[in-house]
C-alpha angles and dihedrals in degrees: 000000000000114000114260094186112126123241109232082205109059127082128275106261104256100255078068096048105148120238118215136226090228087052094075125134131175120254111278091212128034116210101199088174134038125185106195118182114184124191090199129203135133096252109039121014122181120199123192106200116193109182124179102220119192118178130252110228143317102338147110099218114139116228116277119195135192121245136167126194082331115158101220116215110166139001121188128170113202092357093302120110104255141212107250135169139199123237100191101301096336116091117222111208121181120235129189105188137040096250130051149151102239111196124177134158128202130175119228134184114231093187100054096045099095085165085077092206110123122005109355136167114237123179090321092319127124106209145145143236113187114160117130115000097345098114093071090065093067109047123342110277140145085263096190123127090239094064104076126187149176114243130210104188128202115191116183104182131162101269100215084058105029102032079144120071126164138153129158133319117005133327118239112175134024132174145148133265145201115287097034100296147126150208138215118194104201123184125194107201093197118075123241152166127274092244091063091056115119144176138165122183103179141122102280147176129196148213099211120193132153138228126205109210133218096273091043106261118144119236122198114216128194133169107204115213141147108287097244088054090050089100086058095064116075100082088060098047083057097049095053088048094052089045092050091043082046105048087047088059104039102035107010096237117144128197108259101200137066092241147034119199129190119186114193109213121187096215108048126138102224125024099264142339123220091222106174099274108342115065116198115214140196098239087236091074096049117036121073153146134157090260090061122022126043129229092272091054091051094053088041084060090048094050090044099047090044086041084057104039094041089061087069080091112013086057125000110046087032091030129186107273092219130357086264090074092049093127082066085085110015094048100048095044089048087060093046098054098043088055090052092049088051090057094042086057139349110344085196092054100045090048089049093050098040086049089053095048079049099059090036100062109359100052089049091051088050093054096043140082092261085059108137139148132283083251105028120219090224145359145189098206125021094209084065090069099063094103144148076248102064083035116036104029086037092064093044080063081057100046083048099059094043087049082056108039091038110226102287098062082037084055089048102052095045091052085048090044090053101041090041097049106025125132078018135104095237134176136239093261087055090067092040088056098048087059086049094055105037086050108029086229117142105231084167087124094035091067089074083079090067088045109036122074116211142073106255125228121228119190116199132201132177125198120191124203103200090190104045087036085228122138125189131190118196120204132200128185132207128184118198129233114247135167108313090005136096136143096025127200114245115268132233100250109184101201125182107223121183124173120220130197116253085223113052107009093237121132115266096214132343127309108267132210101227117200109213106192108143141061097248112026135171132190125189128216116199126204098033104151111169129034109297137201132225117238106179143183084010115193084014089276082179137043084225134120113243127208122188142162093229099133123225095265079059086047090049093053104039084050093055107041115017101125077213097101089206090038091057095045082055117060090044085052090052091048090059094044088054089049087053103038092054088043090057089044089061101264122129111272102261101200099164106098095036093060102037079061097055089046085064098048094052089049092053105098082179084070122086117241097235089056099052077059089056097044104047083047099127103224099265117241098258084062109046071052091066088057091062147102092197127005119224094180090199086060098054097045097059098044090051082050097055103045082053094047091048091048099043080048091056102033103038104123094054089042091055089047093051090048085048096059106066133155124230119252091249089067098086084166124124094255088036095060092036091061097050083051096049092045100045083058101045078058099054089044090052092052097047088059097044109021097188091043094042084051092059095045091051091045085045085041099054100044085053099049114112088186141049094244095065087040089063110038079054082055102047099051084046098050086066101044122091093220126110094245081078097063090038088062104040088052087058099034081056092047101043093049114025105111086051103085097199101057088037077060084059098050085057101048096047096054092049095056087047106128104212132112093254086050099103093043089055093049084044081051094040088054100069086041110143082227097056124081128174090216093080119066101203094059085034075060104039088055111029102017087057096043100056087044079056092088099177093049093031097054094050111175087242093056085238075140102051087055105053088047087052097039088047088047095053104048090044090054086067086050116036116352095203103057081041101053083039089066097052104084100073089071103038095066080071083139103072096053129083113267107266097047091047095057097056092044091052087046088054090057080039089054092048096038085063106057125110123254094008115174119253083244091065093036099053093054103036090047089054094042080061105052 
C-alpha cells in the first residue's frame, strides 16, 4: 500500500497556496454601484449583475473578478458584448478607459449549494450567507471587504412560494408579474462590502415593534419566522431594543435606517451575520420560550441579537480593510456585547463565564499548533480564522485598553474611531491610533498583543517587611513559543493588584493598575502595616496565566472574603485546581481547603445565586489539561470524580437545600435564573457523591420541572448515570420534543457529553440516528461537536474516538468545508496528550490528510496540525 502520510515538509499544493498580510494592495478597480436582478428559485437562479467599475490609479490592469461554480452567460461592457476570459474561477474582462458598465449574468443552483455560503435553500427559504468570500458564489465580483458599494436589488420570485422578499437597506418598490409571480426593488443608501449583502424570498411571518431613537426618528423593527415560531420571538425583539437603547447611551450610536429586519434560518454556519439591515440568524439564537430553551439559551439570544445589531458600527458603517484585520470588528463587537450583557445581568457572573470560555477554547488555541496571532500574518483560508482567538481574546485587547485608558478616554477614542473611519475599510492600528490620539496615551508596546501568539505566564511574588511596613511584589513575565514564533519581546500586561488585610478581609490601600511591561518587574506598596494578601489580575484585567506562592489558608481567605467578585471565584477555583493537579501527580486527594471554601460560599446570603453555581463549578477536564505537560485523560477524570464526589459527601445538607429552592420557568429574573442555576449544580454535585440516589433526585428533578432549564440540568446529571431513571428521561424527553429541531439538538448533545463507559458506543449509535444529518450544522454540532469537547469518552484508550471524528470530518468536507475544517482541532492537539493516545491522534490527521480532493479548509488545518 503507498504511504499517504503527508509530508509536514513539503509545500502547500499550489491551489493552497497562503496569502500574506504584507502582501496587501489596494483594489485595482473600485465598484461605487451594483444592480443586482435576481429571477429566484431553488433550482435555477439567474442573476444579472451591472456594476459601474472605475479604476484605482495609474495602471493598465483589466478587471478581474472573483467567481465560484458560477455558470457565465453573458458579459457586456458598455452595453457591448465583451471578450472575456477565465482564470480559474475568476472572469477577466478588458477595459480601455477608466471608466465602464460592466453587466454580466450567470445562472446558480441554491439547492445544490450544501456549503451554504452564497445563495442556499433552507427549509423553503431563499437566503444568503456572504462573510467572508460568499458573494462570489452568486455573480462574479471583487468580492474583498476594501471595495464598498451602494446596492439597488431586484428580486422576481414565485409569489405563492416567496410572498416574502427582502435584502439591505429599504425597499422602495414592489408589483406583480405575469405567472403568478412578483418582484421587490430594495435600495441601501450606505456603502458597503459584498460580504454585508443580504437577501431572503421565503413564506414569512413577523413580529413586527418600533424604536424611537435618541433624535426622535421612528424605526421600524421586525423578526421574520415561520408563522407557527412567531411565539418564540419576543424575547428576541426585546433584546434588539435594549441593545439599540443601550448602544445610544453608552456609546452614542444611533440607528441610521428606517428598518431593521432578522430572519431566523434553520440551517446557518455561524450563529448569526450583521448584514446592513437585515440581519440573518441561526434559529438557535432567535427562537425561545421557557418550554424550550433554558436560561443559557435566552441570554445566548441576547448576546447574539446585541452582537449583530452592534456591528452596524463596529463593522458595517467603519468595516475591516482586508480579512487579516478581522478582529477590527469582531473584537471589538465581542467586547461590546459582553459589556451590555453584563449590564443587562450580573457583571460578576458574565466575567466569570466569558473568562472561563476563554480558558476552554482560546487558551488551547494559543498552546497548540493552530496558535496564531489576534491579526494573523497569513491564511489559507480566510473561514479558518474565524477563532476564539480573533473573537474572544480580541475583545480581551479591547477590554485592555479600556482597563488603561478608564472609560472616559475609552469613550473618547471610539467616538474619534467612528467620526474619523466611517464610511471607510480601516485596520486594527487604526483603532489603536484613534485611542492614542483621543487620550495622549503611548500603546506602542501594546500593539505586540495584536502581533504576538501565545498566552502569556505571569508569576507573581509578594515580600512583606513587617518592620519598614514596606511590601514589595515582584513580576515576571514569560511569553511562550508557539508556530512562527519564537524569542518574543515582553507584553504590556495592565493588572489590577490590591492588597487585603489577613484579618479582616478589608483592602490596605486602594486597587492599583499595574503596567507590566518588562521581564523582571517590581512594585513597591508603602504603609502596610499588617500581613497582607495578594489579589491579582482582579476582574482578569489580563488574558494572562498567573502563578503565585500564596499557599491554600491565603486561597481560603481570599475565597471567602475579596470584595473583588473574580478575584474571589478565583482563588476557591485554584484551590481546586491544586487539589486535582497533585492528585493526578500521585499524591492523596487533599479536599479540605477546596471545600471549606465552597462552605463558605454556600453560607454567604451576601453572594448571588447564580454566583455560589459558578463558584462550586470543579475545573472541567479540558482545563486541568491545560495545566499539563502530558495529558493521561484517565487520569483527569478521576481525579476530577473523585474532588466532586468529596465535596457532594461534605457538603450534602446545604447542597440538598439549595436543590430544593428553585424558581419557576416563568422567573426570568436574576435571582430567578440564579436559583435554577444553583440548583441545577448542587444536583450534579450530589450526584457525583451518590450515584443511585443522584439518579432519583434528577428523575425527581426532571417530572417536576415547569422549564427547560430544570429539565436539562435533570438531564445532564442523568446522561451520565448507569440507572434505569436515565433511559426513562431521555425516551420522554425524545417524545415530547422530536418534531422541534432545536431541542432535539439538545437530546443529541447531551447524550454526547455523557461521561459513562457506554458513552462512545451511544454517540457511534447516535451517529447513524435517522434524526441526525450531517447537512445541518447545528445537529453536525449537537452530536459531533459535544462528543470531541467530552475529553474523558472522546479520547478512549482504543482511538474509537479519533475515528468517528475522522470519519465525520471526512464525510462533512464533501458536504460543507467549514463545519468540516471547525471539527479538526480536537485532534490536532495530539501533543498534549500521552503517547498512545497521541499516535493515534496524529494517524487520524494522517487518515484525513490522505483523501482525495479535500478542501483547503480541511487541508490548512490538518496540514498544521501536522507540523
Amino acid at each position: 500500500m503507498a504511504d499517504t502520510r503527508m509530508n509536514p515538509e513539503a509545500p502547500p499544493a499550489p491551489e493552497h497556496a497562503p496569502i500574506f498580510r504584507k502582501d496587501y494592495e489596494p483594489p485595482r478597480w473600485w465598484v461605487p454601484e451594483i444592480h443586482l436582478d435576481l429571477d429566484l428559485s431553488a433550482a435555477s437562479t439567474r442573476v444579472t449583475a451591472t456594476l459601474e467599475v472605475t479604476r484605482n490609479g495609474d495602471h493598465d490592469e483589466p478587471l478581474r473578478l472573483a467567481g465560484d461554480e458560477l455558470r457565465p452567460l453573458a458579459v457586456r461592457v458598455d452595453g457591448k458584448d465583451a471578450a472575456w476570459t477565465l482564470d480559474g474561477d475568476d472572469l477577466v474582462v478588458p477595459i480601455e478607459g477608466d471608466k465602464a458598465t460592466v453587466e454580466t449574468q450567470v445562472e446558480i443552483a441554491p439547492e445544490k449549494n450544501s456549503q451554504l455560503m452564497g445563495l442556499y435553500a433552507s427549509g423553503g427559504l431563499l437566503c444568503t450567507q456572504c462573510e467572508s468570500e460568499g458573494f462570489r458564489r452568486i455573480t462574479f465580483h471583487p468580492d474583498r471587504p476594501d471595495v464598498l458599494s451602494r446596492y439597488r436589488v431586484t428580486m422576481h420570485a414565485d409569489k405563492a412560494r416567496h410572498p416574502v422578499l427582502l435584502a439591505n437597506g429599504n425597499e422602495v418598490e414592489t408589483g406583480d408579474e405575469e405567472d403568478g409571480r412578483h418582484y421587490a426593488v430594495w435600495e441601501d443608501p450606505f456603502p458597503k462590502p459584498s460580504y454585508l449583502f443580504a437577501l431572503v424570498a421565503g413564506d414569512l411571518a413577523a413580529n413586527r415593534d418600533h424604536f424611537t431613537t435618541m433624535s426622535g426618528r421612528k424605526v421600524d423593527l421586525a423578526i421574520w419566522v415561520r408563522e407557527k415560531d412567531l411565539p418564540k420571538t419576543a424575547h428576541a425583539m426585546q433584546a434588539l431594543k435594549d441593545s439599540m437603547k443601550w448602544d445610544e447611551e453608552v456609546y452614542g450610536r444611533e440607528y441610521d435606517l428606517d428598518l431593521f429586519n432578522i430572519v431566523a434560518v434553520d440551517d446557518f454556519n455561524f450563529g448569526a451575520m450583521e448584514n446592513k439591515g437585515l440581519n440573518i440568524f441561526n434559529s438557535r439564537y432567535i427562537l425561545a420560550d421557557e418550554d424550550t430553551a433554558t436560561d443559557g439559551d435566552f441570554d445566548n439570544i441576547a448576546g447574539v441579537v446585541a452582537h449583530e445589531y452592534f456591528h452596524n458600527w463596529s463593522g458595517n458603517r467603519v468595516t475591516c480593510r482586508d480579512w487579516f484585520q478581522l478582529s477590527l470588528k469582531e473584537g471589538f463587537t465581542v467586547f461590546r456585547d459582553q459589556c451590555f450583557s453584563q449590564d443587562m445581568g450580573s457583571e460578576a457572573v458574565k466575567r466569570i463565564e466569558d473568562v472561563r470560555l476563554l480558558r476552554a477554547v482560546q487558551f488551547p488555541e494559543d498552546s497548540g499548533p493552530l496558535a496564531h496571532p489576534v491579526r494573523p500574518e497569513s491564511y489559507i483560508e480566510i473561514a479558518n480564522f474565524y477563532t476564539a482567538t480573533v473573537y474572544n481574546k480580541g475583545a480581551e485587547l479591547i477590554r485592555m485598553m479600556h482597563t488603561i485608558l478608564g472609560p472616559e478616554k475609552f469613550r473618547a477614542g471610539s467616538d474619534l474611531y467612528f467620526d474619523r473611519h466611517d464610511g471607510e475599510a480601516a485596520t486594527c492600528e487604526d483603532f489603536v491610533k484613534a485611542m492614542e490620539d483621543a487620550s495622549g496615551a503611548d500603546l506602542s508596546q501594546f500593539r505586540l498583543w495584536y502581533s504576538q501568539a501565545g498566552t502569556p505566564t505571569v508569576t507573581a511574588h509578594l515580600d512583606h517587611d513587617p518592620a519598614s511596613g514596606r511590601a514589595v511584589l515582584r513580576l515576571q513575565q514569560e511569553v511562550p513559543d508557539t508556530p512562527g514564533q519564537t524569542d518574543k519581546q515582553p507584553m504590556a500586561i495592565p493588572l489590577r493588584v490590591a492588597l487585603l488585610s489577613e484579618q479582616s478581609g478589608e483592602p490596605i490601600g486602594e486597587e492599583r493598575l499595574v503596567m507590566l511591561g518588562e521581564t523582571r518587574q517590581s512594585v513597591t506598596f508603602e504603609d502596610v502595616n499588617e500581613p497582607p494578601l495578594l489579589s491579582i489580575n482582579r476582574g482578569f484585567s489580563a488574558p494572562v496565566t498567573i502563578k503565585t506562592d500564596r499557599d491554600d489558608r491565603e486561597l481560603q481567605l481570599l475565597a471567602a472574603s475579596d470584595p473583588d467578585p473574580f478575584a474571589r471565584y478565583e482563588a476557591g477555583q485554584d484551590l481546586m485546581m491544586r487539589a486535582l493537579l497533585s492528585a493526578i501527580d500521585g499524591e492523596p486527594l487533599h479536599t479540605d481547603a477546596a471545600i471549606e471554601a465552597a462552605r463558605a460560599t454556600l453560607a454567604d446570603d451576601s453572594l448571588d445565586p447564580a454566583f455560589k453555581a459558578e463558584a462550586l463549578i470543579v475545573p472541567s477536564e479540558s482545563m486541568i489539561g491545560e495545566r499539563l505537560d502530558s495529558i493521561d485523560p484517565d487520569k483527569v477524570h478521576g481525579a476530577r470524580d473523585a474532588l466532586r464526589k468529596a465535596i457532594g459527601e461534605a457538603l450534602s445538607d446545604p447542597l440538598r437545600a439549595a436543590q430544593a429552592d428553585g424558581a419557576p420557568g416563568a422567573d426570568r429574573s436574576g435571582e430567578g435564573m440564579g436559583k435554577r442555576k444553583l440548583r441545577g449544580v448542587a444536583l450534579a454535585t450530589l450526584a457525583a457523591a451518590d450515584p443511585a440516589e443522584g439518579a432519583r433526585l434528577a428523575k425527581a428533578h426532571y417530572d417536576a420541572a415547569d422549564n427547560m432549564t430544570d429539565r436539562s440540568h435533570a438531564l445532564g446529571v442523568l446522561a451520565s448515570l448507569d440507572a434505569p431513571e436515565r433511559d426513562a428521561a431521555f425516551a420522554d424527553f425524545y417524545a415530547r420534543y422530536r418534531e422541534d429541531s432545536l431541542v432535539l439538538d439538545k437530546w443529541f448533545a447531551l447524550q454526547a457529553m455523557a461521561q459513562r463507559e457506554a458513552a462512545l458506543d451511544e454517540v457511534e449509535a447516535l451517529a447513524c440516528h435517522p434524526d441526525f444529518s450531517m447537512k445541518n450544522p447545528n445537529r453536525l454540532r449537537a452530536l459531533v461537536g459535544s462528543f470531541s469537547a467530552n475529553q474523558w469518552v472522546f479520547h478512549h484508550a482504543s482511538g474509537r474516538g479519533y475515528k468517528l471524528l475522522a470519519d465525520m470530518i471526512v464525510a462533512a468536507d464533501k458536504l460543507n468545508p467549514q463545519v468540516a475544517a471547525r471539527m479538526v482541532p480536537p485532534l490536532g492537539r495530539w501533543r498534549r496528550f500521552e503517547p498512545g493516545r497521541a499516535q493515534l491522534m496524529r494517524e487520524a490527521l494522517e487518515r484525513i490528510a490522505g483523501e482525495a480532493g479535500l478542501s483547503k479548509d480541511v487541508f490548512e488545518q490538518v496540514s498544521k496540525s501536522l507540523t
